[in-house]
C-alpha positions in Angstrom: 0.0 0.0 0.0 1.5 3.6 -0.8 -0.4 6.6 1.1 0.5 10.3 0.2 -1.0 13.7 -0.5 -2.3 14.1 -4.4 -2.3 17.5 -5.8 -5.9 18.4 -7.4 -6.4 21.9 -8.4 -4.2 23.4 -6.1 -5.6 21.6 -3.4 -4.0 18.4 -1.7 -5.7 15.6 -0.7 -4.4 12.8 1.7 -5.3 9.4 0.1 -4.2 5.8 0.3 -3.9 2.9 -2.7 -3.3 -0.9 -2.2 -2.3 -0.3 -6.1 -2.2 -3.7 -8.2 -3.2 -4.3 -11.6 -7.1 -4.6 -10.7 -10.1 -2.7 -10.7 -9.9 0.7 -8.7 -12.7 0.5 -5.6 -12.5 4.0 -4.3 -14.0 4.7 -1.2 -16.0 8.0 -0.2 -16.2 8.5 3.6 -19.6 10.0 5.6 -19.5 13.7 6.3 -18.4 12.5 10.1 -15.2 10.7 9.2 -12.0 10.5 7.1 -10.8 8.1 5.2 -9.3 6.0 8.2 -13.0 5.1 8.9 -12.7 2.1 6.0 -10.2 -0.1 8.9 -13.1 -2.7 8.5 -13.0 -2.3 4.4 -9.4 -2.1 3.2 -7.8 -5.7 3.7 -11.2 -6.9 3.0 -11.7 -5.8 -0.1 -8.5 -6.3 -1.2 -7.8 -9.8 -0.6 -11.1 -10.3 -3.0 -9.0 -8.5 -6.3 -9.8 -5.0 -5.6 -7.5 -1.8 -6.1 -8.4 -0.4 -3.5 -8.4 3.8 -2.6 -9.6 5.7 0.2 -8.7 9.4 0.8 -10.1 12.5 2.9 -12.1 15.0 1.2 -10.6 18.8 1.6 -11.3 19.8 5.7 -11.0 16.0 6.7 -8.2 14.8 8.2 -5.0 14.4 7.3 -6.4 16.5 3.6 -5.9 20.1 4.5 -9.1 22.9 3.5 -6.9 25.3 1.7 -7.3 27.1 -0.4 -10.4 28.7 1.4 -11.2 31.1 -0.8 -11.6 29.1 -3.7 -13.3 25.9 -2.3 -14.0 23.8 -5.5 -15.9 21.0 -5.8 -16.5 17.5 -4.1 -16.7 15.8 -7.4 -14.1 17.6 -9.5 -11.9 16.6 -6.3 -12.6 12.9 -7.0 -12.2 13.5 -10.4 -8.5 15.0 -10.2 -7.5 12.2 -7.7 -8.5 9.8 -10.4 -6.6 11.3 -12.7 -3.7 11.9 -10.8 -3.5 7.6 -9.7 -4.3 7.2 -13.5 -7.5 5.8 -12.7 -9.9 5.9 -16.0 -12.8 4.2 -14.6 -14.1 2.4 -10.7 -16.1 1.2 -8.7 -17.4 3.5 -6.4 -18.6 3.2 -2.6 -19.9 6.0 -1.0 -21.4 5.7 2.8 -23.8 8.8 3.9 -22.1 12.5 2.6 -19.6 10.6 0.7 -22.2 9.0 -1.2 -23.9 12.4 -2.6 -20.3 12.7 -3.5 -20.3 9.3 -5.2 -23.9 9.8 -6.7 -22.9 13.0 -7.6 -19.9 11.6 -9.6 -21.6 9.4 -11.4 -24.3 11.9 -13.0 -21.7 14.6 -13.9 -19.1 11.3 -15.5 -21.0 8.4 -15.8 -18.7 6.6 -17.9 -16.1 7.0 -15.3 -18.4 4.7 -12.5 -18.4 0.9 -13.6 -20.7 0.8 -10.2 -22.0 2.2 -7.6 -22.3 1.3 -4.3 -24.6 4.1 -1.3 -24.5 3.4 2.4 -26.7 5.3 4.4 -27.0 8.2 1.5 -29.4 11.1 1.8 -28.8 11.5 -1.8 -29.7 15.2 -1.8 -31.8 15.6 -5.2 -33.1 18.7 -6.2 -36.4 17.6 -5.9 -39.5 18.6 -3.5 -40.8 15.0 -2.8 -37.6 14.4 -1.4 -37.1 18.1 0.4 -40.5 17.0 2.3 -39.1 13.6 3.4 -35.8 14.8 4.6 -37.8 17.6 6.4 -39.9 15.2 8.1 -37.4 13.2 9.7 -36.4 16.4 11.7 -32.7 15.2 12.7 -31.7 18.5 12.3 -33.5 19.5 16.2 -31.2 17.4 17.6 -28.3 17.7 15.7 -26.4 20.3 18.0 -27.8 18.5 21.7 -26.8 14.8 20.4 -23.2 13.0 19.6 -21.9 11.6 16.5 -22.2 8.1 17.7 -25.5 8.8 19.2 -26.8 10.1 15.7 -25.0 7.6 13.2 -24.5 4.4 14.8 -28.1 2.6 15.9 -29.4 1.7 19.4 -28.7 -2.1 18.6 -24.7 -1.2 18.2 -24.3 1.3 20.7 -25.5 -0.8 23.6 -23.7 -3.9 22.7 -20.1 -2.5 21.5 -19.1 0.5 23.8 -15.3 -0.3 22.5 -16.6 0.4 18.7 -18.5 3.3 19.7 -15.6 4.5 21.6 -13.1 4.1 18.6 -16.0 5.5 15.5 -15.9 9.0 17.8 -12.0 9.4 18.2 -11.9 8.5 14.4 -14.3 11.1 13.8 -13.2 13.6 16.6 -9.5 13.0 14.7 -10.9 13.9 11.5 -12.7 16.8 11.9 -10.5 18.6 14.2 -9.5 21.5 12.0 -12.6 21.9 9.9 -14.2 24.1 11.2 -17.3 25.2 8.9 -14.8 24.9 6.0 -18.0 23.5 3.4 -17.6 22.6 -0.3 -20.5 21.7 -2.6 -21.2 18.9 -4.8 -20.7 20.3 -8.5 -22.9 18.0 -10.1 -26.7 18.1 -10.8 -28.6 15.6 -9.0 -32.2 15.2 -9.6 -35.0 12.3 -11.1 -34.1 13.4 -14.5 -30.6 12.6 -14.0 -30.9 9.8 -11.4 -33.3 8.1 -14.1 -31.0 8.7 -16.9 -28.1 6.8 -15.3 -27.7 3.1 -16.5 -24.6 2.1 -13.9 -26.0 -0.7 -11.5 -26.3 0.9 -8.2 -26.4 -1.3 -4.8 -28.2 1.1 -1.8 -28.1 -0.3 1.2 -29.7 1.3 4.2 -29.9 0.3 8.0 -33.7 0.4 9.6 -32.6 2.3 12.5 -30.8 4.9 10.2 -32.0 8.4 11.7 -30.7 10.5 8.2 -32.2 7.8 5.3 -33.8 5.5 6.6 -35.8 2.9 4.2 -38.8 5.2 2.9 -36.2 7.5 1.9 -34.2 4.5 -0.2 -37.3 3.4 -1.6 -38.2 6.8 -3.3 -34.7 7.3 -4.6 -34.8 3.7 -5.4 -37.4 4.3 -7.8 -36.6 7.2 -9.9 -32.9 4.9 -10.4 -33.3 1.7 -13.7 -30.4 -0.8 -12.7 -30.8 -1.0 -8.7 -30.3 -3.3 -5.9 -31.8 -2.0 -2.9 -30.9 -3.8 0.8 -32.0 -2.8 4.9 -29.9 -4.1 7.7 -32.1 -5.2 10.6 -31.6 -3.0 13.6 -28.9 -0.7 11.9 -27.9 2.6 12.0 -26.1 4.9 9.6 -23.2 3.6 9.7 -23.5 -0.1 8.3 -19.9 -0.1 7.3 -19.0 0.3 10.7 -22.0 -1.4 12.3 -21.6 -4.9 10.4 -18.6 -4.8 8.3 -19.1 -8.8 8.1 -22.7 -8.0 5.8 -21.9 -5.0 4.9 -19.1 -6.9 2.9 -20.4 -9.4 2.2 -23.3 -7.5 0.3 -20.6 -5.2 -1.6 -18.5 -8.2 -2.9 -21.5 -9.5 -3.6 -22.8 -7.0 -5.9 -19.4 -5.9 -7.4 -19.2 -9.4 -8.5 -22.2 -9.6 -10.5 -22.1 -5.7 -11.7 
């Protein structure tokens, strides 16, 4: 494995690659985390054949923010990692914020994605229905009185592996120590026009404990989207990855294998 800091448009973003001749997995980390979140992902995935490459988006940790003044975009970031590791075309994995990243991605450069794989995504189309949904679910109330942990990982997890839950919040503590409110948008159009115009086979998995997407909000993407898979996680949270890396795994080799 080789780690280091990629240049893309002026901006440098910390990234590891188990490299090999194989095709590229690259891994898009939840809004929360970095990409040391994927400890329960790397070996796993690349003992089944996979090339594969997680890195921190700008304002994650060890990726820096600068330059603040001219932010860029989440997807033209992925894009100019890709090119700089002479990746043409991957699979892509996105859990929660990463995946509007991934989605994102694969509307704006669809021949790029060979799949694509959404964990715990709240997607973020520009559409009403799903503005009204999102609304409902209300997490934002609680957002500023309630942890990371408490919000992402489910009740199931939480009571059972206080060691997990322990290690997920220094991971993300770690991360996002020098953010601050450092933001950068997407820089793709995401909506049901676009979402039904995409032909890449898409796997969304969701947890039924998931407080930001849980599975009503899967099932409406789900069906504006022609080539899906869609899977829930009984008693999960938003974090499935981290939650039950053995099915989470499982269900991503799974797919990647028949995509």
């Amino acid at each position: 494995m080789t780690e280091g800091y990629a240049d893309v448009g002026g901006a440098r973003l910390w990234y590891w690659d188990t490299e090999g001749p194989s095709a590229a997995l690259i891994l898009c980390h939840p809004a929360s985390q970095g990409c040391l979140v994927w400890e329960n992902q790397r070996e796993t995935f690349a003992r089944a054949g996979y090339r594969v490459i997680g890195y921190s988006r700008r304002g994650h940790h060890p990726s820096g923010t600068e330059p603040t003044d001219a932010p860029g975009t989440t997807v033209d970031d992925l894009a100019g990692l890709m090119d700089v590791l002479g990746v043409d075309q991957a699979h892509i994995l996105g859990a929660a914020a990463g995946g509007i990243t991934a989605l994102g991605f694969a509307c704006r450069f669809p021949t790029r994605v060979l799949s694509l794989v959404l964990a715990g995504t709240i997607f973020a189309p520009d559409e009403d229905d799903w503005r009204a949904m999102h609304g409902r679910l209300d997490v934002a109330s609680i957002k500023g009185a309630a942890s990371t942990s408490f919000l992402e990982l489910g009740p199931a997890y939480r009571a059972a592996n206080p060691d997990g839950v322990a290690r997920f919040a220094a991971l993300s503590e770690q991360a996002l120590a020098h953010k601050g409110g450092y933001t950068q948008p997407t820089g793709a159009t995401v909506n049901w026009a676009t979402l039904e115009a995409l032909t890449t086979p898409v796997l969304l998995i969701t947890g039924e404990a998931d407080l930001y997407s849980p599975p009503p909000m899967q099932e409406l993407v789900a069906g504006h989207l022609r080539n899906r898979d869609l899977m829930t996680l009984r008693a999960i949270g938003h974090a499935p990855y981290w939650e039950a890396p053995g099915l989470f795994n499982a269900a991503v080799l799974g797919f990647l294998g028949a995509a």
